[in-house]
N, C-alpha and C positions, 0 to 999 in steps of 0.2 A: 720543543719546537718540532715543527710537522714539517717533514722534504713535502713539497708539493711536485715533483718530479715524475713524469712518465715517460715510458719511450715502447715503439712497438716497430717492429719491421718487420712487413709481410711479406712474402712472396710466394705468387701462385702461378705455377705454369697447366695450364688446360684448360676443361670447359667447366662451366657452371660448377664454381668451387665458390662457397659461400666461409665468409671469419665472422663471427658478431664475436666481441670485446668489449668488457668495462675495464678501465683502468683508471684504477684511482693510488697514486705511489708505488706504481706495478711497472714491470719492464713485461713485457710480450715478445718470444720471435717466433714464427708460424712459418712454414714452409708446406705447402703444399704443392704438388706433383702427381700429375693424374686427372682424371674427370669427377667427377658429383664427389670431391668432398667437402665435406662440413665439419666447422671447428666454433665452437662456443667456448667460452671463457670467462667467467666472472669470478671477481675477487669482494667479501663481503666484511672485510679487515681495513680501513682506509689505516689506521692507523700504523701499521708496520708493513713497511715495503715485502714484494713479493716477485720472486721474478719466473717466468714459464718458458721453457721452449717444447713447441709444438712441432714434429714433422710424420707430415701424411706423406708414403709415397706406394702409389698405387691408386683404383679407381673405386668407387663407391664405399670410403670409409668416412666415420663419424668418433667425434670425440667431443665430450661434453665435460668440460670441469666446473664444478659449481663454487664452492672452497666457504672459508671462513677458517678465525684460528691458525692464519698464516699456512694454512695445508698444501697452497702451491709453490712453497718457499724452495726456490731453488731446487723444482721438480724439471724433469726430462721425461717427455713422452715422445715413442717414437713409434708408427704404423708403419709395416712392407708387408703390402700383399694387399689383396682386393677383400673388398665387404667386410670388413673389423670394425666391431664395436666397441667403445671404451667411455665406460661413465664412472668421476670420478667426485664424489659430493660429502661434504661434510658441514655440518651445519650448529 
């Protein structure tokens, strides 16, 4: 039997800070804080729950998680400080 359950809570304090999110049996929490960031997240696993917290804090940072294989299970990502990059992909 498949949890069809998702849950995401975002929050963004600043200018043009962009989340695209798939969730499929996935929890999401995103924090961003600052100006231009961007946070991508996709889970490519529907079958086993996965859960992310995501925090930007700072201006022009980027974080990309791609996943499969449950690779986002119960990960913590965390940005301080300006223009960081972080791509995390597994396929």
């Amino acid at each position: 039997m498949q949890s069809k359950q998702s849950a995401s809570n975002i929050i963004q304090i600043g200018n043009n800070n962009l989340i695209e999110a798939t969730l499929i049996n996935d929890q999401l929490i995103s924090v961003q804080l600052g100006n231009n960031n961007q946070t991508s997240y996709k889970d490519y696993n529907p079958s086993q729950s996965a859960g992310m917290l995501i925090q930007s804090i700072g201006d022009n940072n980027l974080i990309m998680v791609d996943g499969s294989n449950s690779i986002s299970n119960n990960m913590s990502v965390e940005v301080i400080g300006n223009n960081k990059t972080i791509f995390i992909e597994n396929r």
